[in-house]
C-alpha positions as CSV (number, residue, x, y, z in Angstrom):
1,X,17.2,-14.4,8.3
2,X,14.8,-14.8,5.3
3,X,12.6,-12.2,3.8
4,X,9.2,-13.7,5.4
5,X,10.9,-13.6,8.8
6,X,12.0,-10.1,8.5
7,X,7.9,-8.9,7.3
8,X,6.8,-10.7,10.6
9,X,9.1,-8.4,12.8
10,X,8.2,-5.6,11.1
11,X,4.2,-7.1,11.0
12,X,5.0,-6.0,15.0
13,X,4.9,-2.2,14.5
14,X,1.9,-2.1,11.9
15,X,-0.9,-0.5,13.4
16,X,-4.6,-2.0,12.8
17,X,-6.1,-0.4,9.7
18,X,-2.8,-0.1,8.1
19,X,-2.0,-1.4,4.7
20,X,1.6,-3.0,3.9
21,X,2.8,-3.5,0.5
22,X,4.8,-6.8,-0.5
23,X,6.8,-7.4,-3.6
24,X,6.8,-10.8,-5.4
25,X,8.2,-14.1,-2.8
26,X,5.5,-12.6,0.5
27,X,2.4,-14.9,-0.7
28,X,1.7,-17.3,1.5
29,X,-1.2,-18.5,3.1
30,X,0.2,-18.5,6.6
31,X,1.4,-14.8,6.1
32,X,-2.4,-13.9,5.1
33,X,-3.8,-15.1,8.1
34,X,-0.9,-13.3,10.1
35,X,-1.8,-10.4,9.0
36,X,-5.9,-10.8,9.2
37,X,-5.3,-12.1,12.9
38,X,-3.5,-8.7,13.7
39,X,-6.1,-6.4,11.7
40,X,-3.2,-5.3,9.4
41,X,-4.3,-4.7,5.2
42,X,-2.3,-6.0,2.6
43,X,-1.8,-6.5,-1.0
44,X,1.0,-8.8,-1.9
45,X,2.3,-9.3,-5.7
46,X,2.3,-12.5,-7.2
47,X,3.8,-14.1,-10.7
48,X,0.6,-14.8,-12.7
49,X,1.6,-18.0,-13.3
50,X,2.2,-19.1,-9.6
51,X,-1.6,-20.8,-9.8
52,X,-3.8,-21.7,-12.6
53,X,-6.2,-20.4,-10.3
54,X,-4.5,-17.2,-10.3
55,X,-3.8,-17.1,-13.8
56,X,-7.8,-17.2,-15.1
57,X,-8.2,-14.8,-12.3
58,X,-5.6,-12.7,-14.1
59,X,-7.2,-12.8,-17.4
60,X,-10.6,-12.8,-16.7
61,X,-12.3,-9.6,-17.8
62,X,-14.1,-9.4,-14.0
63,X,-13.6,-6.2,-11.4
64,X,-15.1,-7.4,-8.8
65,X,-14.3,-11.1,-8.4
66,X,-13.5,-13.4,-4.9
67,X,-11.1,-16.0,-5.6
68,X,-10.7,-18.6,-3.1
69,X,-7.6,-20.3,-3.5
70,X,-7.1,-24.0,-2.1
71,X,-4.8,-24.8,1.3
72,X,-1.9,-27.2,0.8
73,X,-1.2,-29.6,3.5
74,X,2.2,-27.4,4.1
75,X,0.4,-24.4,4.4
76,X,-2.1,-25.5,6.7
77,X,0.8,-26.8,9.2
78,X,2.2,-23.3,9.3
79,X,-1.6,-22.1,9.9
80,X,-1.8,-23.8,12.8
81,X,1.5,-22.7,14.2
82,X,0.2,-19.0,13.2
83,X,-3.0,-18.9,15.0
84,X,-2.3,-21.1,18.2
């Protein structure tokens, strides 16, 4: 059982309001929306490099900046599975 499959069993047992923590391989659009659909906080690591829009996030000199990163087609299928 992979990593991602192992976060959405323990996803189970997070209460609303909670916070989890994820090391680098968690980001992924479908796993965001998990978690916003059950109320559950998270902050997930990421390579800076993954995106370029992640990288001038990165090193832009900004505090308090929304980024707003694009769906890929793949993604958007595993949404759909997600929400429904």
């Amino acid at each position: 059982m992979g990593e991602r499959d192992l976060a959405v069993r323990h996803l189970e047992f997070a209460k609303p309001d909670g916070l989890i923590l994820y090391d680098r391989g968690y980001p992924a659009t479908w796993m965001f929306i998990l978690h916003r659909k059950k109320g559950v906080n998270f902050c997930m690591r990421t390579v800076v490099d993954a995106s370029n829009i992640l990288s001038s996030f990165y090193y832009l000199d900004d505090d308090d900046l929304v980024v707003t990163i694009p769906c890929t087609e793949k993604s958007l299928r595993r949404c759909r599975n997600v929400v429904e």
